[in-house]
N, CA, C and O atoms as CSV, one atom per row, in Angstrom:
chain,resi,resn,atom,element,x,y,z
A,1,UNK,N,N,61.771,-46.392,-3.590
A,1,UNK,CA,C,60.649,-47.293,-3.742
A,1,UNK,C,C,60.622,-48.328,-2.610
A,1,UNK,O,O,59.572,-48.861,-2.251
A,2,UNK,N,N,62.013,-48.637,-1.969
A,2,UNK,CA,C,62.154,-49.933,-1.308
A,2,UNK,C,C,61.300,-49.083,0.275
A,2,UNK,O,O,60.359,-49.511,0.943
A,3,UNK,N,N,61.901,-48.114,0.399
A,3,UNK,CA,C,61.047,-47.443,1.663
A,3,UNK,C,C,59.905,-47.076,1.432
A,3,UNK,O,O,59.310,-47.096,2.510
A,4,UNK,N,N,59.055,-46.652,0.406
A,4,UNK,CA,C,57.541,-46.815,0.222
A,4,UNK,C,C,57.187,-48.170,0.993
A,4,UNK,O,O,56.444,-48.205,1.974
A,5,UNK,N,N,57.858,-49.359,0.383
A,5,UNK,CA,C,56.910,-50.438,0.714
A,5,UNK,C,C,57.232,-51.291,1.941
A,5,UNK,O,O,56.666,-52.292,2.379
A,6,UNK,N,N,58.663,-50.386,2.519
A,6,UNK,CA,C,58.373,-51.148,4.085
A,6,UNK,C,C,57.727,-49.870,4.603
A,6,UNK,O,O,58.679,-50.524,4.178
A,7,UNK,N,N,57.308,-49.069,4.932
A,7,UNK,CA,C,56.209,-48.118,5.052
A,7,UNK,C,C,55.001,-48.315,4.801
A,7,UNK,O,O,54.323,-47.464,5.378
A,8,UNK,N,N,54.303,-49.133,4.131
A,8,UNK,CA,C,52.777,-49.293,3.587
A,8,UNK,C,C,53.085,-51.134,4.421
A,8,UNK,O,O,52.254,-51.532,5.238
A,9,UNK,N,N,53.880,-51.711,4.187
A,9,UNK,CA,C,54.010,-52.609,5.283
A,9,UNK,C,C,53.881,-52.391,6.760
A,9,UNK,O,O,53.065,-52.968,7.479
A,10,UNK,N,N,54.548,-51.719,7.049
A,10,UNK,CA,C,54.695,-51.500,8.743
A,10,UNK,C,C,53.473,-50.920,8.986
A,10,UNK,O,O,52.884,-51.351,9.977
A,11,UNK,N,N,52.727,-49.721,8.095
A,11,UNK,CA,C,51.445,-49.547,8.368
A,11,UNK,C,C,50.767,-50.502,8.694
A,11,UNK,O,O,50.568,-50.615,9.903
A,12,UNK,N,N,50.012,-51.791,7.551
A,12,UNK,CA,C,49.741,-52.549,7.872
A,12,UNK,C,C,49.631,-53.326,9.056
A,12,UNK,O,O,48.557,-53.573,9.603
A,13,UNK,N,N,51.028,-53.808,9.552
A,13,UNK,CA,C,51.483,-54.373,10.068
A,13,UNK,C,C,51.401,-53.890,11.658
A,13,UNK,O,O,51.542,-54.617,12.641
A,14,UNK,N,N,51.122,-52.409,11.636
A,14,UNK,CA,C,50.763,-52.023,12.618
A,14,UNK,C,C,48.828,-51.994,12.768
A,14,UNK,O,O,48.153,-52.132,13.788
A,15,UNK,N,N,48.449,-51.801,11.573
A,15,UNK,CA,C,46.908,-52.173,11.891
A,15,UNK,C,C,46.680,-53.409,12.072
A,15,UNK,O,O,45.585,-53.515,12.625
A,16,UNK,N,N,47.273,-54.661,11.844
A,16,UNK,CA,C,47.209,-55.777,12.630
A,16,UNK,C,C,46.930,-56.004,14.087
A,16,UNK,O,O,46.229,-56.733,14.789
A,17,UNK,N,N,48.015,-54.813,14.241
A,17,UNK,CA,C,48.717,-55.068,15.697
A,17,UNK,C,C,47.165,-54.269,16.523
A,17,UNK,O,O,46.507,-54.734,17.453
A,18,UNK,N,N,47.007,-53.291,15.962
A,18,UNK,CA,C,45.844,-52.750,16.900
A,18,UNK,C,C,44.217,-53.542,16.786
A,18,UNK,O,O,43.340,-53.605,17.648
A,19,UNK,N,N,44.230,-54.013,15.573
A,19,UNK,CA,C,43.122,-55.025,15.769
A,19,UNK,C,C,43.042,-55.957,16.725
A,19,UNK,O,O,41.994,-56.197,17.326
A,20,UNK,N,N,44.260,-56.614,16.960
A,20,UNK,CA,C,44.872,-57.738,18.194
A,20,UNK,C,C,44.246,-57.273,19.046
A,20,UNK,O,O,43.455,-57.948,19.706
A,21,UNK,N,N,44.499,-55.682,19.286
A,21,UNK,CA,C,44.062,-55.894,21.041
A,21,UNK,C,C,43.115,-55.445,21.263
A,21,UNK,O,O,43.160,-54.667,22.216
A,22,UNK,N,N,41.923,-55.595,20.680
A,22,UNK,CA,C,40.451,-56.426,20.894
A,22,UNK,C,C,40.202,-57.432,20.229
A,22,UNK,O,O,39.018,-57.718,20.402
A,23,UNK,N,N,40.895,-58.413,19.277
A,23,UNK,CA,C,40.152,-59.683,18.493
A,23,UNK,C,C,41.004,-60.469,19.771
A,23,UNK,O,O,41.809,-59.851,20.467
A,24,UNK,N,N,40.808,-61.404,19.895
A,24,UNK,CA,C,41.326,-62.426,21.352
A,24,UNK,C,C,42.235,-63.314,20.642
A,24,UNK,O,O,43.159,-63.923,21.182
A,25,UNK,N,N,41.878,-63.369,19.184
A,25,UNK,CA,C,42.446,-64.394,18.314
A,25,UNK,C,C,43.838,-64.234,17.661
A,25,UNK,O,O,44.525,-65.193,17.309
A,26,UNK,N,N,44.177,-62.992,17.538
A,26,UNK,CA,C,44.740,-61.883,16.909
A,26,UNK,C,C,46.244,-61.687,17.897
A,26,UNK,O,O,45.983,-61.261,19.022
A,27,UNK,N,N,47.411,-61.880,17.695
A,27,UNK,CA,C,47.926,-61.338,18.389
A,27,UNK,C,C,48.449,-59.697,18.316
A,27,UNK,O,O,48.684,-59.396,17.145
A,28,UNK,N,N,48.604,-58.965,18.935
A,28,UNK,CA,C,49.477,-57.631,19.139
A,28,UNK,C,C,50.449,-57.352,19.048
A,28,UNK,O,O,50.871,-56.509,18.256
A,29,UNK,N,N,51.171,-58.062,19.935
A,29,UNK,CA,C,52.686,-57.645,20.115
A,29,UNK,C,C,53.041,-58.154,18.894
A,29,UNK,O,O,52.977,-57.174,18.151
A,30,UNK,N,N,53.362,-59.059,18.270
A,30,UNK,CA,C,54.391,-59.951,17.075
A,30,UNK,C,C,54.151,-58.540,15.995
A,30,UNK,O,O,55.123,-57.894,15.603
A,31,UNK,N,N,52.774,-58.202,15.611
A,31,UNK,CA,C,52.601,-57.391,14.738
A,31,UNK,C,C,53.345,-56.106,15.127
A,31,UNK,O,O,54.087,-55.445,14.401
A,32,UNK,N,N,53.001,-55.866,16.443
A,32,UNK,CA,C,53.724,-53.975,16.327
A,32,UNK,C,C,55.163,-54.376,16.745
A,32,UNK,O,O,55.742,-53.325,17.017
A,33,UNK,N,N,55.858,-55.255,16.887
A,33,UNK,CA,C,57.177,-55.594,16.925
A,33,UNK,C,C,57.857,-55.744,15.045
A,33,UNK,O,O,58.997,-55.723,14.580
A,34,UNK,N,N,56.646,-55.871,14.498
A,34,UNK,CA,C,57.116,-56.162,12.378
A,34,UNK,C,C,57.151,-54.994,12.556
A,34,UNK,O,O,58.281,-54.513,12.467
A,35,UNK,N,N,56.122,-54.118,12.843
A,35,UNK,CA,C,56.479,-52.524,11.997
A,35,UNK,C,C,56.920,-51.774,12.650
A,35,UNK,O,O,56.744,-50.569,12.470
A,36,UNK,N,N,57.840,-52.414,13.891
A,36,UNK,CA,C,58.894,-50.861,14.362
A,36,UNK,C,C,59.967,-51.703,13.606
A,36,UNK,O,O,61.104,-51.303,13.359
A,37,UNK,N,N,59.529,-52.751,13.319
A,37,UNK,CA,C,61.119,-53.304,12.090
A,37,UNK,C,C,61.276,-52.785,11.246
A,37,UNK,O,O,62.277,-52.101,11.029
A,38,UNK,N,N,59.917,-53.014,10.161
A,38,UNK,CA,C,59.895,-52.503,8.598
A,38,UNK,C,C,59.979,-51.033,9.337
A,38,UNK,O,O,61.172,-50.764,9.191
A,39,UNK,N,N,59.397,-49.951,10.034
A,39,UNK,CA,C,59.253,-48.881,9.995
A,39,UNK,C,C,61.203,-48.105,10.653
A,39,UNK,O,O,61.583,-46.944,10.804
A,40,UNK,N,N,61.809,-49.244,10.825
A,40,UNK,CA,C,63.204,-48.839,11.137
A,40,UNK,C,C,63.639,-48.807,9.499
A,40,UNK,O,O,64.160,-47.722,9.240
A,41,UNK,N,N,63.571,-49.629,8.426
A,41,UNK,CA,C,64.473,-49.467,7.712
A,41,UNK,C,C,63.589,-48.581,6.489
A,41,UNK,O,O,63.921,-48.515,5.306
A,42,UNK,N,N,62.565,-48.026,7.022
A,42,UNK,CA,C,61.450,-47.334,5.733
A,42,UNK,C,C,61.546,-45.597,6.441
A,42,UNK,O,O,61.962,-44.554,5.938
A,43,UNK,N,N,61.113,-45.819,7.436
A,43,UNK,CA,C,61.055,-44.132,8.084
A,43,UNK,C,C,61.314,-43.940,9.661
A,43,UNK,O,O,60.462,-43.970,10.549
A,44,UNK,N,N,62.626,-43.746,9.784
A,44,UNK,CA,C,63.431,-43.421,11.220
A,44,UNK,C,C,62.288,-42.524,11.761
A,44,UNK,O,O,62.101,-42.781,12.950
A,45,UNK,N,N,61.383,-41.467,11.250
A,45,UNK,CA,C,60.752,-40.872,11.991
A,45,UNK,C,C,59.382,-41.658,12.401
A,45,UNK,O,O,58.778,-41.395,13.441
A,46,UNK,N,N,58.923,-42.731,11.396
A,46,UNK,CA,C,57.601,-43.603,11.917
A,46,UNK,C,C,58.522,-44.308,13.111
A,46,UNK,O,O,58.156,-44.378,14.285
A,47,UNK,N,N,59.529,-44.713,12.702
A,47,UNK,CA,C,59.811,-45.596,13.848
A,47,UNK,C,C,60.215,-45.075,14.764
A,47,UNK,O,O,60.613,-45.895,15.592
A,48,UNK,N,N,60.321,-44.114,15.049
A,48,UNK,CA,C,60.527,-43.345,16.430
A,48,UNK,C,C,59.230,-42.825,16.751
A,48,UNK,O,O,59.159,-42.486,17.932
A,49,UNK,N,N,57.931,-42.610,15.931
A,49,UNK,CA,C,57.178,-42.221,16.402
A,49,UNK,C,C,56.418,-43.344,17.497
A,49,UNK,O,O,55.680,-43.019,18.427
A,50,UNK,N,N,56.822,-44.780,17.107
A,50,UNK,CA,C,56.095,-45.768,17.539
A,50,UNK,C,C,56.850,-45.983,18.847
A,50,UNK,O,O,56.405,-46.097,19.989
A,51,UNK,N,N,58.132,-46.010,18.386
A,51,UNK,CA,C,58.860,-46.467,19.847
A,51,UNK,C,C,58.618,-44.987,21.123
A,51,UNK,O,O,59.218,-44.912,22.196
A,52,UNK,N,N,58.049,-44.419,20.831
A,52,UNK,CA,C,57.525,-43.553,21.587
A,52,UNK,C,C,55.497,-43.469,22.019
A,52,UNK,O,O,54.903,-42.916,22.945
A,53,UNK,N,N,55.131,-44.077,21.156
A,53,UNK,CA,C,53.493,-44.136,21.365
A,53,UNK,C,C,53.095,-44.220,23.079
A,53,UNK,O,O,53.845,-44.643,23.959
A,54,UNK,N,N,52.246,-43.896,23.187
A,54,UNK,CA,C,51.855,-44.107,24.832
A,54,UNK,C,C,51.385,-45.664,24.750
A,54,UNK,O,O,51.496,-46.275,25.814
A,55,UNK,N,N,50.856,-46.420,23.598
A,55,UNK,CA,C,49.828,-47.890,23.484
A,55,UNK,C,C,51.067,-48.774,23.315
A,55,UNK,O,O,51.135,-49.794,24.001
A,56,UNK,N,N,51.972,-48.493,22.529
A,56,UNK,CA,C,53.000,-49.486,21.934
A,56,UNK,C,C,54.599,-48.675,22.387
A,56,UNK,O,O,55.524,-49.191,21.759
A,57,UNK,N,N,54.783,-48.214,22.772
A,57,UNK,CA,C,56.354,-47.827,22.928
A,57,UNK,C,C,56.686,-49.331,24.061
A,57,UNK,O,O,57.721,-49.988,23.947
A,58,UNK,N,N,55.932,-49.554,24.781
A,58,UNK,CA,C,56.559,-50.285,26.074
A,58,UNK,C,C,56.439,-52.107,25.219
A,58,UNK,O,O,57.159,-53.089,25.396
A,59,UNK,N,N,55.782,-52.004,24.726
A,59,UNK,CA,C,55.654,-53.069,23.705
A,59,UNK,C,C,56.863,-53.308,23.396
A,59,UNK,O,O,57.490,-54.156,24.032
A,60,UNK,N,N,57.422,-52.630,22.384
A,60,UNK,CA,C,58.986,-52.401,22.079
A,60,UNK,C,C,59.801,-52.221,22.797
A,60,UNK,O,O,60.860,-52.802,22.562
A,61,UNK,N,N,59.737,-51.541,23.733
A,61,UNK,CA,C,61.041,-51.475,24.978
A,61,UNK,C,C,61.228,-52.918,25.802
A,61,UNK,O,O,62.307,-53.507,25.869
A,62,UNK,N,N,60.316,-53.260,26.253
A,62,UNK,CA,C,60.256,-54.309,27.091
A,62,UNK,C,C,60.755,-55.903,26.025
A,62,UNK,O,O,61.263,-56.855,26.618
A,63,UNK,N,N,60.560,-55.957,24.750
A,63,UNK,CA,C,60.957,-56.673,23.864
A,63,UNK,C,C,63.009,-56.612,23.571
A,63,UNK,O,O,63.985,-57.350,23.429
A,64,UNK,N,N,62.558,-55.000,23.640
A,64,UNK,CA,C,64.521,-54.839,23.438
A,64,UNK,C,C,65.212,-55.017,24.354
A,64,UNK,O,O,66.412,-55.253,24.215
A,65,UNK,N,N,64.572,-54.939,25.608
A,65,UNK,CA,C,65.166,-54.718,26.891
A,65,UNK,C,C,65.414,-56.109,27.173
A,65,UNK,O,O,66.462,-56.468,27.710
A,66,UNK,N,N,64.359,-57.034,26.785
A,66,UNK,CA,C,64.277,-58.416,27.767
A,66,UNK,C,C,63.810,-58.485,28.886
A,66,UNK,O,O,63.868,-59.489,29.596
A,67,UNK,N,N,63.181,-57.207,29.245
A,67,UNK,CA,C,62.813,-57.246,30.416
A,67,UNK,C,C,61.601,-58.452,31.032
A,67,UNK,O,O,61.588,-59.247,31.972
A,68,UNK,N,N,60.522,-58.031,29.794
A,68,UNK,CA,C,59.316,-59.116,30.556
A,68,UNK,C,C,58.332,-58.750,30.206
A,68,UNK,O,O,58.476,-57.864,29.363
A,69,UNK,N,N,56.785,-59.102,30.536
A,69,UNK,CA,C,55.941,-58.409,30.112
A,69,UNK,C,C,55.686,-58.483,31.497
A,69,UNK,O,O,56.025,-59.344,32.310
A,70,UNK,N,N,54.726,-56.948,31.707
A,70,UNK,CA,C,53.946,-56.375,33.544
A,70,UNK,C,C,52.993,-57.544,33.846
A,70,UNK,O,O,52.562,-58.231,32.920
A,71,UNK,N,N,52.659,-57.778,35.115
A,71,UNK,CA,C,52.139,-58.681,35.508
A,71,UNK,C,C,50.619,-58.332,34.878
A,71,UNK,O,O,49.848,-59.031,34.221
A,72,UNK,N,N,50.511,-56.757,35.429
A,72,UNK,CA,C,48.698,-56.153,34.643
A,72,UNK,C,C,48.388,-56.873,33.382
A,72,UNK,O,O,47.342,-57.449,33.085
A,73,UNK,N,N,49.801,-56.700,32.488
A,73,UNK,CA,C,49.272,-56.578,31.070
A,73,UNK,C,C,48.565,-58.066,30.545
A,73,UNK,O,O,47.651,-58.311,29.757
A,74,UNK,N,N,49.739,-59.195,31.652
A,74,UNK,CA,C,49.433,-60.603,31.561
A,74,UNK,C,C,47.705,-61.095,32.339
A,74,UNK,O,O,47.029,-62.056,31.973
A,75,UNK,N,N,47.460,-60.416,33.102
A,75,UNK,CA,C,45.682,-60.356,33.620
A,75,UNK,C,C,45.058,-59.848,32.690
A,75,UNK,O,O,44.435,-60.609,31.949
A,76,UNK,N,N,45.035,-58.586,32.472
A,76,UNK,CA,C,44.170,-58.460,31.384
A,76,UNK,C,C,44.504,-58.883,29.855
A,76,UNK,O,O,43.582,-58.601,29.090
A,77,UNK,N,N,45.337,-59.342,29.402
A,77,UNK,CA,C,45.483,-60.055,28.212
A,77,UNK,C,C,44.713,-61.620,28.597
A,77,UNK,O,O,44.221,-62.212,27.637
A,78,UNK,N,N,44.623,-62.189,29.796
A,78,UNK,CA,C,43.982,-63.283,29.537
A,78,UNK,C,C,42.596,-63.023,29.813
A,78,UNK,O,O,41.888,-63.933,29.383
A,79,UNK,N,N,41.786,-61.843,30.537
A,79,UNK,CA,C,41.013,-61.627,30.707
A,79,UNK,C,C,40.126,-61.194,29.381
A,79,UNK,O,O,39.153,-61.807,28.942
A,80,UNK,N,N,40.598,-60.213,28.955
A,80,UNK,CA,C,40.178,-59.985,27.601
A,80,UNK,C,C,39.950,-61.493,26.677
A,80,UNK,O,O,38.864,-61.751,26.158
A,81,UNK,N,N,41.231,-62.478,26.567
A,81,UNK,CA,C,40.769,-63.269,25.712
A,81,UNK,C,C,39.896,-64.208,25.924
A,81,UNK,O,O,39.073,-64.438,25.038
A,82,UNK,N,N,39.877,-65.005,27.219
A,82,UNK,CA,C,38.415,-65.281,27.893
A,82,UNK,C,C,36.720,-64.674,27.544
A,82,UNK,O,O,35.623,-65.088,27.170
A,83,UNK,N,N,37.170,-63.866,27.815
A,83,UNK,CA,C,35.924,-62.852,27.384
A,83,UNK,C,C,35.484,-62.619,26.376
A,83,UNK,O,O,34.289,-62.328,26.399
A,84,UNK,N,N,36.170,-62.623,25.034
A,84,UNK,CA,C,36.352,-62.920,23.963
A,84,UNK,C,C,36.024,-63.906,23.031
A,84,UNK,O,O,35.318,-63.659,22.053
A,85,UNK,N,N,36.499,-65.029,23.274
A,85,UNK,CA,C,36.153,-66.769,23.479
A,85,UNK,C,C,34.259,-66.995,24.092
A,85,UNK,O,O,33.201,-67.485,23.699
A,86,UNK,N,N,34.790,-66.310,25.182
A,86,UNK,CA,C,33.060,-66.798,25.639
A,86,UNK,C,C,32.322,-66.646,24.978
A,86,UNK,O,O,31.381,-67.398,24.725
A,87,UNK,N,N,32.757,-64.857,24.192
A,87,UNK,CA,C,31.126,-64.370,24.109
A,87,UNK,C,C,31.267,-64.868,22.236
A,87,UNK,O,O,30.322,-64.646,21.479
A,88,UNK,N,N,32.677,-65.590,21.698
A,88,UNK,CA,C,32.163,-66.108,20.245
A,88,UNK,C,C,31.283,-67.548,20.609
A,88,UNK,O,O,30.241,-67.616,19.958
A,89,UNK,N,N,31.482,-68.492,21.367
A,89,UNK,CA,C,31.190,-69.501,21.704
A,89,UNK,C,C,29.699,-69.415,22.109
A,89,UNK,O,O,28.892,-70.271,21.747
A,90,UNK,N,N,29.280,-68.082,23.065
A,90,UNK,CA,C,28.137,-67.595,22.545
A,90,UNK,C,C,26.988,-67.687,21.300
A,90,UNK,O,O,25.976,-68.381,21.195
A,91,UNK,N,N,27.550,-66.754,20.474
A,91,UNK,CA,C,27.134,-66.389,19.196
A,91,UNK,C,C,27.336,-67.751,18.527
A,91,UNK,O,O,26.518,-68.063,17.662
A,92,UNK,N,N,28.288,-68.567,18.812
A,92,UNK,CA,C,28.206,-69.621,17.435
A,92,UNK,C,C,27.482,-70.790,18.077
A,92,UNK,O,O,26.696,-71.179,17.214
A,93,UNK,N,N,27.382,-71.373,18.915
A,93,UNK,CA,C,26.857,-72.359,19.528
A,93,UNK,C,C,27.179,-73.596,18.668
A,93,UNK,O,O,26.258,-74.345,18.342
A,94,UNK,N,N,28.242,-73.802,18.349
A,94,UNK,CA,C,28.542,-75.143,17.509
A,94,UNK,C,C,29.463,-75.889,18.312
A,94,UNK,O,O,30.524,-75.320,18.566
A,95,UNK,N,N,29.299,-76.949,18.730
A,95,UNK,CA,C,30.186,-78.028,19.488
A,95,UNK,C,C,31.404,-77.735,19.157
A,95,UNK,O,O,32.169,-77.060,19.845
A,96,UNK,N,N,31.654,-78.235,18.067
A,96,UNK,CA,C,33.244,-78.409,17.546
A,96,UNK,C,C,34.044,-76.613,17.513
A,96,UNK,O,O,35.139,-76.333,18.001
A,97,UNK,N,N,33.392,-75.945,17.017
A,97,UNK,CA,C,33.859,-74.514,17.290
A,97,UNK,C,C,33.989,-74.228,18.590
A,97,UNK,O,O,35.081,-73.697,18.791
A,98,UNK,N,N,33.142,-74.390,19.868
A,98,UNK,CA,C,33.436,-74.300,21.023
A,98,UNK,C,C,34.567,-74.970,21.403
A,98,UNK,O,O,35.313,-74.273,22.090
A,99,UNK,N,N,35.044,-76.355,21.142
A,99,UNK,CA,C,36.166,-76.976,21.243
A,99,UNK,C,C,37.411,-76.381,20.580
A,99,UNK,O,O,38.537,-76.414,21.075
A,100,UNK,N,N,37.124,-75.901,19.550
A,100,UNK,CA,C,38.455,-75.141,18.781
A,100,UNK,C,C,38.898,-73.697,19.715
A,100,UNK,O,O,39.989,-73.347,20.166
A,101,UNK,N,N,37.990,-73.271,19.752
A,101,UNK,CA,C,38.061,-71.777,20.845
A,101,UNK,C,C,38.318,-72.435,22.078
A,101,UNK,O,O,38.240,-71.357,22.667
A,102,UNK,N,N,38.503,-73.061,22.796
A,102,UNK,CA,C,38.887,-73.795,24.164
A,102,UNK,C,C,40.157,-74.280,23.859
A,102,UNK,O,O,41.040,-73.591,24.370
A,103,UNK,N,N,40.522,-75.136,23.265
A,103,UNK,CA,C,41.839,-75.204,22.957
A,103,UNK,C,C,42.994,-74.326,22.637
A,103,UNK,O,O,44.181,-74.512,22.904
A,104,UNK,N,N,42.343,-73.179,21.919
A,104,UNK,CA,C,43.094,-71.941,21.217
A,104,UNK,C,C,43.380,-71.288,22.898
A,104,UNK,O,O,44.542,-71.042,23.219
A,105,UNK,N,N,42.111,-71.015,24.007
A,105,UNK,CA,C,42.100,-70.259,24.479
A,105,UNK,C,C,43.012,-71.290,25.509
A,105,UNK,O,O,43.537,-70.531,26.323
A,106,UNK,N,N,43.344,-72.441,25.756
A,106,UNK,CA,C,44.123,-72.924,26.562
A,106,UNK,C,C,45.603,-72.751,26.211
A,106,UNK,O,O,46.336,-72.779,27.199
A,107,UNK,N,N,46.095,-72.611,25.256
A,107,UNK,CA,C,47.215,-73.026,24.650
A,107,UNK,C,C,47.789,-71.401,25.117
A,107,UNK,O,O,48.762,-71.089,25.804
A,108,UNK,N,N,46.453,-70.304,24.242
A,108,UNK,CA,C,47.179,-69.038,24.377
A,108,UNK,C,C,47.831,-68.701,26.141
A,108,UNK,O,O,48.933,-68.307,26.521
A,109,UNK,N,N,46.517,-69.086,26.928
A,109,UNK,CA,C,46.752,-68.829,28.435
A,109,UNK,C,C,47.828,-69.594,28.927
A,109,UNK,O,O,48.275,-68.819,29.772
A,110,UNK,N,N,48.426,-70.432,28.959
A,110,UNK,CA,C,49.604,-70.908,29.130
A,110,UNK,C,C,50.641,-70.419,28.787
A,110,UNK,O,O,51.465,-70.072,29.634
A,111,UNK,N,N,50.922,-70.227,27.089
A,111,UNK,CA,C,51.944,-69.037,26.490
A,111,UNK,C,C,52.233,-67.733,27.458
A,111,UNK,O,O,53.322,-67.344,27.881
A,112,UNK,N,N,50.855,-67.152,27.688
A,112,UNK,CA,C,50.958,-66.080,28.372
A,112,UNK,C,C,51.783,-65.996,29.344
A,112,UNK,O,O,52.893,-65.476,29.454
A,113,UNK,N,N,50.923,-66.734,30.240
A,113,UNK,CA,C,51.554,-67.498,31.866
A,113,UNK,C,C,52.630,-68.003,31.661
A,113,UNK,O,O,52.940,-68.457,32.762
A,114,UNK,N,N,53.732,-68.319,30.695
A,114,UNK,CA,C,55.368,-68.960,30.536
A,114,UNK,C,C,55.883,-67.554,30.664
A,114,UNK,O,O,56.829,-67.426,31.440
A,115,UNK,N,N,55.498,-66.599,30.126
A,115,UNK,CA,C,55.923,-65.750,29.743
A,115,UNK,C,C,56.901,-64.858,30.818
A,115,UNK,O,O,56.440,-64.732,31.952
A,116,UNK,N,N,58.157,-64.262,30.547
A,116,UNK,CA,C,58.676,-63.609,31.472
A,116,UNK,C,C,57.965,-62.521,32.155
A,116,UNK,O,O,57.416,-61.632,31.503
A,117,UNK,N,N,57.950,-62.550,33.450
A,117,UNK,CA,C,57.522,-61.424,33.666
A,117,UNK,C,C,58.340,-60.414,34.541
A,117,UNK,O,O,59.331,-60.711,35.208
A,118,UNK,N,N,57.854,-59.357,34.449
A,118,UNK,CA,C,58.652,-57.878,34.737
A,118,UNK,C,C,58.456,-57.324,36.133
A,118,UNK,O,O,58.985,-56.260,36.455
């Protein structure tokens, strides 16, 4: 039973992760880093299937490794969330929401930019 439900977790936890990388708001990595966790102690074969994915294996390697994240991934992760930001700030046209999405989007781009890179 205990591996059913880190299995229906890590699922989850992995549809998080792929929503992330188009919501700007959303992160990716933290999520598909939970479910090669839960999916290590629920199903050695999900979790090998992931640490092998062409979208997320390097996700995980580069996390175990310490290596860093690629310089690409750090451009287009801020590019995307820019783009993202704009076009809600767009659609909502509310002062204070534009200010909340500017702040979010400053804080994230910095995180990014600390970030080790590879």
């Amino acid at each position: 039973m205990k591996k059913f439900f880190l299995i229906i977790a890590g699922s989850l936890a992995l549809g998080f992760g792929v929503v992330g990388a188009f919501v700007p708001v959303l992160p990716t990595t933290p999520f598909v880093l939970l479910s090669a966790g839960l999916f290590a102690g629920g199903s050695p074969r999900m979790n090998r299937w992931l640490r092998r994915s062409r979208f997320f294996g390097s996700y995980i390697e580069n996390y175990r490794s310490g290596a860093g994240v690629p310089v690409s991934i750090k451009r287009s992760s801020i590019l995307f969330l820019w783009g993202g930001l704009l076009f809600s700030m767009y659609l909502v046209k509310n002062w204070w929401v534009t200010v909340l999405l500017l702040l979010v989007g400053a804080g994230v781009t910095v995180h990014i930019c600390m970030l080790k890179s590879k």
